[in-house]
PQR file of N, CA, C, O and H, with PARSE charges and radii, in Angstrom:
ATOM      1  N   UNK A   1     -11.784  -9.099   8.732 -0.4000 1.5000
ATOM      2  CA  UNK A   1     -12.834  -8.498   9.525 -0.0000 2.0000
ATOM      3  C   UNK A   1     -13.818  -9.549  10.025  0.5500 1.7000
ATOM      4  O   UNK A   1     -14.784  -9.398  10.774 -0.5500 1.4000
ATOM      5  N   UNK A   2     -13.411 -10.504   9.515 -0.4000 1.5000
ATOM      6  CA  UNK A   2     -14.701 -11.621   9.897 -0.0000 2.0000
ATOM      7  C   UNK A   2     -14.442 -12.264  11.573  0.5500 1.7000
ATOM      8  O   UNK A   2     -15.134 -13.119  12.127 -0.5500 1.4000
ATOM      9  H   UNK A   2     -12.627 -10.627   8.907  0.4000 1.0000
ATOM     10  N   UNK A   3     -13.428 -11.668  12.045 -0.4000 1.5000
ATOM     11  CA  UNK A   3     -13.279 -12.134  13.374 -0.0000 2.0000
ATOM     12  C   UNK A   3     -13.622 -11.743  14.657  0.5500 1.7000
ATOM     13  O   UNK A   3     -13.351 -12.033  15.822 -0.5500 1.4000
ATOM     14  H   UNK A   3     -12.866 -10.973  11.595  0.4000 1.0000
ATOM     15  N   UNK A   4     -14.463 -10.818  13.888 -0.4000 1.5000
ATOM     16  CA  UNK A   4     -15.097  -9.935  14.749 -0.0000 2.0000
ATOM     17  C   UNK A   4     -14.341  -8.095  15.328  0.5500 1.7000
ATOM     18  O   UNK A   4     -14.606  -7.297  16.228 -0.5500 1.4000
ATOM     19  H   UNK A   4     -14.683 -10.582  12.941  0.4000 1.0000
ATOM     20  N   UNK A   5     -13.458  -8.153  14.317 -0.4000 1.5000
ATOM     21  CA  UNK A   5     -12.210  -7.077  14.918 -0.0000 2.0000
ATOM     22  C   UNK A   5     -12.076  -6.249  13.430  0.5500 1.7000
ATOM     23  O   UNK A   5     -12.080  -6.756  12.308 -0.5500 1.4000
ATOM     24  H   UNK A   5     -13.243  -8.801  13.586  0.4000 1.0000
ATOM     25  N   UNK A   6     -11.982  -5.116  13.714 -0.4000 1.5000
ATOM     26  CA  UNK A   6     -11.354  -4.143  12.851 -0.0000 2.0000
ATOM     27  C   UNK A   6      -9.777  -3.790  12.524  0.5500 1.7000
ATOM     28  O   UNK A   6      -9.034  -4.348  13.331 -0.5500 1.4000
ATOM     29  H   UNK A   6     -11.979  -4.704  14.625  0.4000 1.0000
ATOM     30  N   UNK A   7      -9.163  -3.090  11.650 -0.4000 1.5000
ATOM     31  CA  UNK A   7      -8.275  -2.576  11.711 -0.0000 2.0000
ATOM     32  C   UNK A   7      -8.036  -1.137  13.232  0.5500 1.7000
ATOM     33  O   UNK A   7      -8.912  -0.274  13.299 -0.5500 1.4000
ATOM     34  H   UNK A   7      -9.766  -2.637  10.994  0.4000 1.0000
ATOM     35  N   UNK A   8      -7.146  -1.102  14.002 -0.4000 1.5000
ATOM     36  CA  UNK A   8      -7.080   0.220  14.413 -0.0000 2.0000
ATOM     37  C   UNK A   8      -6.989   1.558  13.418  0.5500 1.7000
ATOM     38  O   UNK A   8      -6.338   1.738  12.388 -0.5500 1.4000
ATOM     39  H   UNK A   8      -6.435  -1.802  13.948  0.4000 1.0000
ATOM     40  N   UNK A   9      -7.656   2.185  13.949 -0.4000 1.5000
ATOM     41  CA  UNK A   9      -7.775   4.060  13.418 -0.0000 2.0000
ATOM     42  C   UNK A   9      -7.198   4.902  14.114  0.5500 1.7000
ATOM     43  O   UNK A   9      -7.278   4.818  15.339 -0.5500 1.4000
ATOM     44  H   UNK A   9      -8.185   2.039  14.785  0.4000 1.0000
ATOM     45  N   UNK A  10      -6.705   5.597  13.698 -0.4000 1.5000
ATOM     46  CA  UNK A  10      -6.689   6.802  14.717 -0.0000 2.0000
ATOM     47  C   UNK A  10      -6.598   8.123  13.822  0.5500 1.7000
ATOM     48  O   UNK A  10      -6.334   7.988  12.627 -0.5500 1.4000
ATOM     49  H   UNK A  10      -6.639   5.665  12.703  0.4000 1.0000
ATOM     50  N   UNK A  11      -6.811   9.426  14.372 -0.4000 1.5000
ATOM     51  CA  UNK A  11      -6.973  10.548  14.250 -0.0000 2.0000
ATOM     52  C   UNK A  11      -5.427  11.464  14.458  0.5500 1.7000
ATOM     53  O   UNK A  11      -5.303  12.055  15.531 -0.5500 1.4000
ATOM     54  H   UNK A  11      -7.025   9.536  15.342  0.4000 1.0000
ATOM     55  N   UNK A  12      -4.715  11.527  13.821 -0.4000 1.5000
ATOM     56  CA  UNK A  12      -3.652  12.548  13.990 -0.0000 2.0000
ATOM     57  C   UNK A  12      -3.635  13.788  13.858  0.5500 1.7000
ATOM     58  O   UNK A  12      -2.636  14.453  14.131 -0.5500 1.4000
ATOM     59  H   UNK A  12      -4.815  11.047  12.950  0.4000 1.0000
ATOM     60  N   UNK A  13      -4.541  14.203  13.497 -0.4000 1.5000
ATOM     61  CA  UNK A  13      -4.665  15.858  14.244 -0.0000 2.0000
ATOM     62  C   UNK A  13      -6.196  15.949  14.746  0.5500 1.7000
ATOM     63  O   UNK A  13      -7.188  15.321  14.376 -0.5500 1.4000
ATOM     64  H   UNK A  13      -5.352  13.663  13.276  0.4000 1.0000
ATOM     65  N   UNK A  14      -6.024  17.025  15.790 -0.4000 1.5000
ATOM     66  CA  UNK A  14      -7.224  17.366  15.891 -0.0000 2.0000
ATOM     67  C   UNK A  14      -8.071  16.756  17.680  0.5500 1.7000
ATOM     68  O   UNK A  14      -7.399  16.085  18.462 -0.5500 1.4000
ATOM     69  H   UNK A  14      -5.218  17.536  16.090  0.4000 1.0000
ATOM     70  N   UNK A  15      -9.123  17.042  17.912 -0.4000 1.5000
ATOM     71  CA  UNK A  15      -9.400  15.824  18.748 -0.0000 2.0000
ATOM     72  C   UNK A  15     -10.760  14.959  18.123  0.5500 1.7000
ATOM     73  O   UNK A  15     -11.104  15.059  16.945 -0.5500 1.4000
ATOM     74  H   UNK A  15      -9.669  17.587  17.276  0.4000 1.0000
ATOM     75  N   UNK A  16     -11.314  14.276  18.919 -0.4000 1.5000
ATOM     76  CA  UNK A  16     -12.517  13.920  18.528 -0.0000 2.0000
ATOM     77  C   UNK A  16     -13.846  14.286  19.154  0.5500 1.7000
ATOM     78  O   UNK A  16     -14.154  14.132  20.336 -0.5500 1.4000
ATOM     79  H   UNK A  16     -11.035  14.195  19.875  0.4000 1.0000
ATOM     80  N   UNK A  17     -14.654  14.842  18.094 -0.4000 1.5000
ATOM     81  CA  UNK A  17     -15.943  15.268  18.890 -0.0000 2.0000
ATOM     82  C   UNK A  17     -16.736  14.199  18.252  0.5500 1.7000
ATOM     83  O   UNK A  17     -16.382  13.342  17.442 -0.5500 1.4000
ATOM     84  H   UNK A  17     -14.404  14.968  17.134  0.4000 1.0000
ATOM     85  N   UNK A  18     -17.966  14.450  18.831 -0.4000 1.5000
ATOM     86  CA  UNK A  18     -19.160  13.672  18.191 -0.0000 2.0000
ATOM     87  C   UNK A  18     -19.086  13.467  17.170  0.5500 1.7000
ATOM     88  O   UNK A  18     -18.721  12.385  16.710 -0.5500 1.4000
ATOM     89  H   UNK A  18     -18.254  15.146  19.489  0.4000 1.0000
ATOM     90  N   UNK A  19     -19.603  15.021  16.146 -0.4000 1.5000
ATOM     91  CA  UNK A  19     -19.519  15.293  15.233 -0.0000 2.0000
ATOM     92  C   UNK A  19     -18.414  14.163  13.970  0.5500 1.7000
ATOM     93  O   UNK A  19     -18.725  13.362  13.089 -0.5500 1.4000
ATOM     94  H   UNK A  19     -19.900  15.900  16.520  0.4000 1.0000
ATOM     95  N   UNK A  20     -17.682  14.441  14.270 -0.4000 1.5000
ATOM     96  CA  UNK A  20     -16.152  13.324  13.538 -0.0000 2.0000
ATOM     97  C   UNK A  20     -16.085  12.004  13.838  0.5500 1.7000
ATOM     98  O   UNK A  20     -15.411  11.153  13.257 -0.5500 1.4000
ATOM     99  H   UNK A  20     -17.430  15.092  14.986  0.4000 1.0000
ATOM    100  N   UNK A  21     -16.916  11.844  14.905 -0.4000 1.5000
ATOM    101  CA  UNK A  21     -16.737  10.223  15.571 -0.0000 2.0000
ATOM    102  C   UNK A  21     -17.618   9.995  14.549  0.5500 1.7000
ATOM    103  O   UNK A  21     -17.304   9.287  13.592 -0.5500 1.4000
ATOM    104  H   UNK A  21     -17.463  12.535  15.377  0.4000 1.0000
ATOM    105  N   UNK A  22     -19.066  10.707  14.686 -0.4000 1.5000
ATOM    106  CA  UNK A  22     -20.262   9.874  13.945 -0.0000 2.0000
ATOM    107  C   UNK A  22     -19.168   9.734  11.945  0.5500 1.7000
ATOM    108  O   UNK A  22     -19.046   8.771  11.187 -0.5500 1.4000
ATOM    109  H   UNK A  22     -19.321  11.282  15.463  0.4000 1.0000
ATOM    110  N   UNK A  23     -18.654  11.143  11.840 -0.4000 1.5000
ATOM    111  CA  UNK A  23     -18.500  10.967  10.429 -0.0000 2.0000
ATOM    112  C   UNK A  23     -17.256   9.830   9.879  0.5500 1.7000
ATOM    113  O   UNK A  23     -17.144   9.384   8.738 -0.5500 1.4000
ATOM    114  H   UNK A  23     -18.752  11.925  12.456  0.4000 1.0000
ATOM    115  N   UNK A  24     -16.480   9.564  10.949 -0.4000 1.5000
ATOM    116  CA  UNK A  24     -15.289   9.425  10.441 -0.0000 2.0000
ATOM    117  C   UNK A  24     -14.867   7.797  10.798  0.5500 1.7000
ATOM    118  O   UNK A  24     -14.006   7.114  10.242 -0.5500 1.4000
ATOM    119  H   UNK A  24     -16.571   9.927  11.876  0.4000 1.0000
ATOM    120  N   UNK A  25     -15.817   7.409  11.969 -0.4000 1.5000
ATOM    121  CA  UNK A  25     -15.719   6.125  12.007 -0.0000 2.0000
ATOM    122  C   UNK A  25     -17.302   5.327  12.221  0.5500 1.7000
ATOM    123  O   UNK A  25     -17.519   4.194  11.793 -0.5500 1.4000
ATOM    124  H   UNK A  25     -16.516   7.964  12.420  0.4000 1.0000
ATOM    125  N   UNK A  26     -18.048   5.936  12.761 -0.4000 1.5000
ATOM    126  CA  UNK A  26     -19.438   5.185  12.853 -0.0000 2.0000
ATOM    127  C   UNK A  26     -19.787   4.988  11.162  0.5500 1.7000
ATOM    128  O   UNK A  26     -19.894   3.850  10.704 -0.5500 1.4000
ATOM    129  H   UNK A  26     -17.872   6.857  13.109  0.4000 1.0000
ATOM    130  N   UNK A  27     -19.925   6.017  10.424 -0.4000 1.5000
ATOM    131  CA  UNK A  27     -20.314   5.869   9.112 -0.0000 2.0000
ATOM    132  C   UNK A  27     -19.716   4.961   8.028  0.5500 1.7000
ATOM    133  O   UNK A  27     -20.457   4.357   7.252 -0.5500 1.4000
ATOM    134  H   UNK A  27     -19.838   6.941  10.796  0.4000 1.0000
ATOM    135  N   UNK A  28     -18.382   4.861   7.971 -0.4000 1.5000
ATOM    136  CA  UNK A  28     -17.685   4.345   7.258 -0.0000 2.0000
ATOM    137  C   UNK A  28     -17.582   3.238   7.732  0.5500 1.7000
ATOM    138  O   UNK A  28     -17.992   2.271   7.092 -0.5500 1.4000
ATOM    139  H   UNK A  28     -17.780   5.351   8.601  0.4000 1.0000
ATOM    140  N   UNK A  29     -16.937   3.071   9.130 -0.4000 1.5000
ATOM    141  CA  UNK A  29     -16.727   1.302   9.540 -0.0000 2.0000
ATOM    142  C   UNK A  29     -17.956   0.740  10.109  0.5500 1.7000
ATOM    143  O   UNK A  29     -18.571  -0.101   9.454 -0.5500 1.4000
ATOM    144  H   UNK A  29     -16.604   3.857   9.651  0.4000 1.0000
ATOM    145  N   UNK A  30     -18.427   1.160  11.395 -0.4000 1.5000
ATOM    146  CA  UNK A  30     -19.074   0.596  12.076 -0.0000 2.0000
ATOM    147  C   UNK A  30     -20.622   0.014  11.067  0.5500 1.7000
ATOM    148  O   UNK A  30     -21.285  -0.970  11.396 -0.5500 1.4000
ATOM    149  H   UNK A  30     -17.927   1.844  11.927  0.4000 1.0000
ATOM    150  N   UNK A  31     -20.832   0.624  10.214 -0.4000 1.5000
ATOM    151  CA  UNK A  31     -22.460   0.278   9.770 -0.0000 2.0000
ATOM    152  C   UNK A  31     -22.005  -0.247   8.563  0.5500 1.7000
ATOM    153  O   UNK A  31     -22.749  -0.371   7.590 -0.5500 1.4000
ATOM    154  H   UNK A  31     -20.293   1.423   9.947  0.4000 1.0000
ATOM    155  N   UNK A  32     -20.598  -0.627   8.564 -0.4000 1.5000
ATOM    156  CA  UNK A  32     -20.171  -1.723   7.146 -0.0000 2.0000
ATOM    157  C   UNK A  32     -19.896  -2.941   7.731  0.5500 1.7000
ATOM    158  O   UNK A  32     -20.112  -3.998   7.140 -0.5500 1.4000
ATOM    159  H   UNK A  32     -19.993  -0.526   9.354  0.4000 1.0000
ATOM    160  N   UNK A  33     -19.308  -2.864   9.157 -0.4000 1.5000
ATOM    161  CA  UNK A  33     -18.661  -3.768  10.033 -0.0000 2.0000
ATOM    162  C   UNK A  33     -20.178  -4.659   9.991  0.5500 1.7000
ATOM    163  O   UNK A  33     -20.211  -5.824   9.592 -0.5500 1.4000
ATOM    164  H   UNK A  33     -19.133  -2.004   9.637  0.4000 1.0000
ATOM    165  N   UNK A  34     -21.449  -3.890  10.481 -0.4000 1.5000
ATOM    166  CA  UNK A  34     -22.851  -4.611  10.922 -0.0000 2.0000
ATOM    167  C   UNK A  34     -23.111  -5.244  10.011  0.5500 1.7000
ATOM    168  O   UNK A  34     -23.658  -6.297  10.340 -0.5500 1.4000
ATOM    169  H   UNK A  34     -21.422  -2.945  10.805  0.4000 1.0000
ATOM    170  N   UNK A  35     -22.885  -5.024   8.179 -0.4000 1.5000
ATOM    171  CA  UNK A  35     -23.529  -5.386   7.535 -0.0000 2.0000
ATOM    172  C   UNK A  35     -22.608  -7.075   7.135  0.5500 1.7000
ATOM    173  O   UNK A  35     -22.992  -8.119   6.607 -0.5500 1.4000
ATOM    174  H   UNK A  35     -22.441  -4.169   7.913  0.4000 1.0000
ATOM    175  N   UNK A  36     -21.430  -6.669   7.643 -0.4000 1.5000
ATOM    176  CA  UNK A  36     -20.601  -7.873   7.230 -0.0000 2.0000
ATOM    177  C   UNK A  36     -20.608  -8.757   8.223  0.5500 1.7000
ATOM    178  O   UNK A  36     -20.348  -9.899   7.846 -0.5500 1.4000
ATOM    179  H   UNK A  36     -21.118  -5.821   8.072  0.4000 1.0000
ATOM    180  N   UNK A  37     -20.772  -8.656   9.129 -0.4000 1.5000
ATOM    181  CA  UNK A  37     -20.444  -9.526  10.624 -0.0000 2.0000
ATOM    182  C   UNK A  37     -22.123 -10.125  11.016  0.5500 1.7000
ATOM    183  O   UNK A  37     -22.280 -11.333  11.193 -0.5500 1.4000
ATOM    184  H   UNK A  37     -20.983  -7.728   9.435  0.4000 1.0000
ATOM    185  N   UNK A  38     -22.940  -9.459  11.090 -0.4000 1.5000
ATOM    186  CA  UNK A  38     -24.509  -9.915  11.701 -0.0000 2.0000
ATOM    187  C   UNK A  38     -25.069  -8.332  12.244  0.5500 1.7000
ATOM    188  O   UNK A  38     -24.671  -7.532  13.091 -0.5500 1.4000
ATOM    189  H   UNK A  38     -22.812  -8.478  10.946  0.4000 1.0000
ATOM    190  N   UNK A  39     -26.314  -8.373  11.174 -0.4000 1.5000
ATOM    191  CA  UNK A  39     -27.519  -7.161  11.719 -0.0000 2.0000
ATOM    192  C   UNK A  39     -27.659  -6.973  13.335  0.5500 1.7000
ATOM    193  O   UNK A  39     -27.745  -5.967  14.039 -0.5500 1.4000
ATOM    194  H   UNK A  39     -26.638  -9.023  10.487  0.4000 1.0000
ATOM    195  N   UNK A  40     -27.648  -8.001  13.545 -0.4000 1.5000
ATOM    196  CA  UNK A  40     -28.009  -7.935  15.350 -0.0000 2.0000
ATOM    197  C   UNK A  40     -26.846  -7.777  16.303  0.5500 1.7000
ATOM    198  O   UNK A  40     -26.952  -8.067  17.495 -0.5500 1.4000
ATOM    199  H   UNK A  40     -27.579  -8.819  12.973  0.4000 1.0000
ATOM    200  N   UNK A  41     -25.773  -7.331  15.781 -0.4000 1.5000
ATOM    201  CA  UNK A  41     -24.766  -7.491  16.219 -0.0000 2.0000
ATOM    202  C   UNK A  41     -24.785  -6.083  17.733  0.5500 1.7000
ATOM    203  O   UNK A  41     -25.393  -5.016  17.825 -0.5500 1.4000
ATOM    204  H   UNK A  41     -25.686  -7.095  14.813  0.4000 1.0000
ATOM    205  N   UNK A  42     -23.880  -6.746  18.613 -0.4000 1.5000
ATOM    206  CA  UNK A  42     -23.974  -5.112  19.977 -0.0000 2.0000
ATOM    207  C   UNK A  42     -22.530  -4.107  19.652  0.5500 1.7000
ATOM    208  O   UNK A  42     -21.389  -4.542  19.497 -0.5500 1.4000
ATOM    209  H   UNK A  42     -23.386  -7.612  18.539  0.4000 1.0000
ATOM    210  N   UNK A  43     -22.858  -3.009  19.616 -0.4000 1.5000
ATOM    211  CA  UNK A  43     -21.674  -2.598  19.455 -0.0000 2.0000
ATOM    212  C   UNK A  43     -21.168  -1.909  21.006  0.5500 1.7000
ATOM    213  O   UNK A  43     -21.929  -1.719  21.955 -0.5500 1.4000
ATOM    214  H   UNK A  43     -23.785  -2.655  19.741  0.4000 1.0000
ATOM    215  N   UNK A  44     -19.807  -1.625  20.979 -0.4000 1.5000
ATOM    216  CA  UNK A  44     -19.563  -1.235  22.022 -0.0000 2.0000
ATOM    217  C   UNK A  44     -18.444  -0.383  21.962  0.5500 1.7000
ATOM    218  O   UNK A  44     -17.612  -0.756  21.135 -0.5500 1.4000
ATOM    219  H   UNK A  44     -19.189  -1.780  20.209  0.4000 1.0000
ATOM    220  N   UNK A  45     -18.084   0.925  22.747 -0.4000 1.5000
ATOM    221  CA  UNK A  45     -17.040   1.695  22.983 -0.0000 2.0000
ATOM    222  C   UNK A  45     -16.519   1.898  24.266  0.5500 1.7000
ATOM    223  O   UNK A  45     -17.065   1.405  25.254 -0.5500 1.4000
ATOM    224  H   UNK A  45     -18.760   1.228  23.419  0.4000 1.0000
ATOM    225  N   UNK A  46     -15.651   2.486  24.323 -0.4000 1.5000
ATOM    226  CA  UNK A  46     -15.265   3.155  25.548 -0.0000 2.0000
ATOM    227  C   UNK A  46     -15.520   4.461  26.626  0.5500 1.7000
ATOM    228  O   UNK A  46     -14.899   5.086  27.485 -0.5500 1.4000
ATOM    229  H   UNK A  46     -15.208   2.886  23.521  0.4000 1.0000
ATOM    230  N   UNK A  47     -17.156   4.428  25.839 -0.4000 1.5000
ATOM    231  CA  UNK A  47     -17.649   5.677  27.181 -0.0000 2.0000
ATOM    232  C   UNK A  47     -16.995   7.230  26.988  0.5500 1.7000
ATOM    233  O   UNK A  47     -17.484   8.248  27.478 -0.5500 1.4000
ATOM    234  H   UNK A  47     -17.661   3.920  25.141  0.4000 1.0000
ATOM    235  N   UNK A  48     -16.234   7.190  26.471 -0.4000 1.5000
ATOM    236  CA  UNK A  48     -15.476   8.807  26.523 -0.0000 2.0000
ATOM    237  C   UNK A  48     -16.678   9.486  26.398  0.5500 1.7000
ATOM    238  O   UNK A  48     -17.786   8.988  26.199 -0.5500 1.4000
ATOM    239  H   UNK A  48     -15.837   6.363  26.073  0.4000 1.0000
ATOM    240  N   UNK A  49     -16.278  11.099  26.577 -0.4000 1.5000
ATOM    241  CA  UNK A  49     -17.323  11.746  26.707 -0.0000 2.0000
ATOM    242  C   UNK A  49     -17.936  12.204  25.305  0.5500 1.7000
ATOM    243  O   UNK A  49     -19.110  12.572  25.325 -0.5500 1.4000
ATOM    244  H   UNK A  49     -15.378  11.503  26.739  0.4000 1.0000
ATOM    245  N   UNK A  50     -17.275  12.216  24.137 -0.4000 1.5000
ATOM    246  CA  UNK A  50     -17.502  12.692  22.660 -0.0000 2.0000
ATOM    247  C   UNK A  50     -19.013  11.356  22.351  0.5500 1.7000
ATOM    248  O   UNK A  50     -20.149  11.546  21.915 -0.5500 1.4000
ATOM    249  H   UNK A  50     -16.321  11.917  24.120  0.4000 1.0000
ATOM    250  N   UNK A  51     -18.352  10.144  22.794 -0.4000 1.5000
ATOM    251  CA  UNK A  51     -19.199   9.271  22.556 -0.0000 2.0000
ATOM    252  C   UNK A  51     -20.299   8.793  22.964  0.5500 1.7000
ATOM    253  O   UNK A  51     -20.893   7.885  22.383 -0.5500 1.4000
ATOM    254  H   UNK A  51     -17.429   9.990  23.148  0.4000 1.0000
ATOM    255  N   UNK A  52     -20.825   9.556  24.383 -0.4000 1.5000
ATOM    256  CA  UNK A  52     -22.127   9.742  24.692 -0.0000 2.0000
ATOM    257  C   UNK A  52     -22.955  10.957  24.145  0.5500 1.7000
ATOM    258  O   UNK A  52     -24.026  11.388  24.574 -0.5500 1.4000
ATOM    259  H   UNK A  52     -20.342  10.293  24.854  0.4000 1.0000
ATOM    260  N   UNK A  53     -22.350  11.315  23.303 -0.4000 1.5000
ATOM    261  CA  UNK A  53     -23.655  12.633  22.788 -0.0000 2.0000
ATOM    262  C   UNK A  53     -24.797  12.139  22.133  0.5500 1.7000
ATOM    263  O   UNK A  53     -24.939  11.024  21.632 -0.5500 1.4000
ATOM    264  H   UNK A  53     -21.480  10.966  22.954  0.4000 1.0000
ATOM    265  N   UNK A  54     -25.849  13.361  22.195 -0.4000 1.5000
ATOM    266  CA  UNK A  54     -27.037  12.495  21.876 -0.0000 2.0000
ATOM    267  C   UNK A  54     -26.692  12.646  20.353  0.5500 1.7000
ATOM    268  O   UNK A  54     -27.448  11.930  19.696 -0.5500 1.4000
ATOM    269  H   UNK A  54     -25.734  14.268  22.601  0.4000 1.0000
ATOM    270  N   UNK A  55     -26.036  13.157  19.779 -0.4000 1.5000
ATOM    271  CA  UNK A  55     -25.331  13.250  17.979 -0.0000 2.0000
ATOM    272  C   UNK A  55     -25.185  11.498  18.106  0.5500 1.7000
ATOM    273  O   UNK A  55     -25.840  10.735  17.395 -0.5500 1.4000
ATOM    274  H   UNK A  55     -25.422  13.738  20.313  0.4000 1.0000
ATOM    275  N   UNK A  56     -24.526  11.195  18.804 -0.4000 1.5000
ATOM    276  CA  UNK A  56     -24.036   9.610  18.605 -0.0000 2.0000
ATOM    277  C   UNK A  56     -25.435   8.841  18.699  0.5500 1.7000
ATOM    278  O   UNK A  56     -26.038   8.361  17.739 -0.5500 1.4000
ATOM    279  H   UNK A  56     -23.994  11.814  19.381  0.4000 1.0000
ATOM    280  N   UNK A  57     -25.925   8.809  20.329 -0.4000 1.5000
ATOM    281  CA  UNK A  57     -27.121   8.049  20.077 -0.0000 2.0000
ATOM    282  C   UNK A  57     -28.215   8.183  19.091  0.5500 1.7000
ATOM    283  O   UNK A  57     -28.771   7.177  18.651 -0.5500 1.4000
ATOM    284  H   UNK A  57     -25.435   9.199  21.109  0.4000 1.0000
ATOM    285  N   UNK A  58     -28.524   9.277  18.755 -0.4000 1.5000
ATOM    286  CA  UNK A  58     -29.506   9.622  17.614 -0.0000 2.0000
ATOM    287  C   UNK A  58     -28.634   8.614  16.681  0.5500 1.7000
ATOM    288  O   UNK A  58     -28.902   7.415  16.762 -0.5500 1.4000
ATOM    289  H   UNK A  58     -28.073  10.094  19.113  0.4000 1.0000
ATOM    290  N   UNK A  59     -27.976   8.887  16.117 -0.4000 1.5000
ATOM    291  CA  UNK A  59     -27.062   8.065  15.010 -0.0000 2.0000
ATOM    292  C   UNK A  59     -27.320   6.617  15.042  0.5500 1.7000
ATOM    293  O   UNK A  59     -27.785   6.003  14.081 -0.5500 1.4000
ATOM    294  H   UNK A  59     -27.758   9.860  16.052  0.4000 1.0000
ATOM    295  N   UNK A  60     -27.006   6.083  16.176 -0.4000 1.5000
ATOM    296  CA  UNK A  60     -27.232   4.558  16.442 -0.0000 2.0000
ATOM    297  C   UNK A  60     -28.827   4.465  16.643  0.5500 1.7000
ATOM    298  O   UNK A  60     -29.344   3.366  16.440 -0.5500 1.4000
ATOM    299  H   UNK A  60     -26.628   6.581  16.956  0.4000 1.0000
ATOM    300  N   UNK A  61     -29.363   5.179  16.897 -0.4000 1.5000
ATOM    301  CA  UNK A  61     -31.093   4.687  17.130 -0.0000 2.0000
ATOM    302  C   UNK A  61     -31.424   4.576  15.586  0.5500 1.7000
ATOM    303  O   UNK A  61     -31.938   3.534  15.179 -0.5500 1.4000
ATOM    304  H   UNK A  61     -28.942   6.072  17.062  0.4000 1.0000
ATOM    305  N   UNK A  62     -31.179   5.501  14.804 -0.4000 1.5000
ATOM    306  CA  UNK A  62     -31.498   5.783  13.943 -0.0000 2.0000
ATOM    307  C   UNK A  62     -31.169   4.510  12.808  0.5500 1.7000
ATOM    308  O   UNK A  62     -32.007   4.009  12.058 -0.5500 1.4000
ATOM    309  H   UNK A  62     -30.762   6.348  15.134  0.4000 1.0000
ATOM    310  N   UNK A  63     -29.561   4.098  12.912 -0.4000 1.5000
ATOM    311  CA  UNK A  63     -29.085   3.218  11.913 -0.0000 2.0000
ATOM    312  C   UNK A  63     -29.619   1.716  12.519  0.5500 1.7000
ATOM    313  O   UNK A  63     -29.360   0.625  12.011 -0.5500 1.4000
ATOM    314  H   UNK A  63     -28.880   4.505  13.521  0.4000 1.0000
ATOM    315  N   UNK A  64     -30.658   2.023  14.077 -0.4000 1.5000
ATOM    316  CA  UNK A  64     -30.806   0.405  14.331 -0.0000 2.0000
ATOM    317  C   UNK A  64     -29.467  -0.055  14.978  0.5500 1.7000
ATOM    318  O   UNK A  64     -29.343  -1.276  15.074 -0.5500 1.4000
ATOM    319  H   UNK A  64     -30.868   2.909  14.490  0.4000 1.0000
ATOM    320  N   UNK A  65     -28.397   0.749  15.458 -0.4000 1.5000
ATOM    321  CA  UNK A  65     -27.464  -0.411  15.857 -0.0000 2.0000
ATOM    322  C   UNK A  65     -27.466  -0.776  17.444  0.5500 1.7000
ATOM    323  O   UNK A  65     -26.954   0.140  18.087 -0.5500 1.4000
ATOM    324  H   UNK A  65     -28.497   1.741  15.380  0.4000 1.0000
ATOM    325  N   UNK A  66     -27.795  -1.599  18.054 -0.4000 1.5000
ATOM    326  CA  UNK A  66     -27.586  -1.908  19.381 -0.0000 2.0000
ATOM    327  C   UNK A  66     -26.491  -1.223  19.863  0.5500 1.7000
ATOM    328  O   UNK A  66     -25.467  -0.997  19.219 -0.5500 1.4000
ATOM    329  H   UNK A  66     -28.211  -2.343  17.532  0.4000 1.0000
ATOM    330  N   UNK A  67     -26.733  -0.866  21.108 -0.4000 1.5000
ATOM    331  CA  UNK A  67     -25.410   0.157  22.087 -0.0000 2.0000
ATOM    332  C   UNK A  67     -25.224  -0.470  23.368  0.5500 1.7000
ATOM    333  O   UNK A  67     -26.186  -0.441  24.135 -0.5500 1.4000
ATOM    334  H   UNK A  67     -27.565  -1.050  21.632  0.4000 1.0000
ATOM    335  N   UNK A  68     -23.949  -1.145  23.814 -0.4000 1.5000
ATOM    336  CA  UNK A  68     -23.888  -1.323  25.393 -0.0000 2.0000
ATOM    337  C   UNK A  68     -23.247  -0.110  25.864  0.5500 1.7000
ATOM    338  O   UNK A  68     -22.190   0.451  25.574 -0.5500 1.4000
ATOM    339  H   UNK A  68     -23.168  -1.169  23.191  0.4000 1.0000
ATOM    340  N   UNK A  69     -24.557   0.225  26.984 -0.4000 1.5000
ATOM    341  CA  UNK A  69     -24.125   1.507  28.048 -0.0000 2.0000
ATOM    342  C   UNK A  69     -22.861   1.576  28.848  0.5500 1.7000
ATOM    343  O   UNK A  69     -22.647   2.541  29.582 -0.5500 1.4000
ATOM    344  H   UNK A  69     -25.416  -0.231  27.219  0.4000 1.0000
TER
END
């Protein structure tokens, strides 16, 4: 993980809402990823629509994590 890269995830059933994004990968990887890689670090996704909810941004304002729009 130190290379700046994760393992791939994926979801086999189901789709993804906010809701599951925030629980299932923001929580577990992404705010372990920050703590291992650099606090100041930008994170970034792919825009889908699950991932602009304000569930997500609240989440990231909240945990402090930088977001590119």
């Amino acid at each position: 993980m130190m290379d700046g890269r994760t393992d791939l995830h994926y979801f086999d059933t189901g789709s993804v809402t906010a809701q599951r994004y925030r629980d299932k990968v923001l929580e577990p990887y992404v705010c372990l990823f920050r703590g291992a890689v650099d606090p100041d670090f930008i994170f970034m996704d792919d825009n889908a629509p699950c991932l602009r909810a304000v569930l997500i941004d609240d989440f990231l304002e909240t945990e402090n994590i930088q977001h590119m729009s």
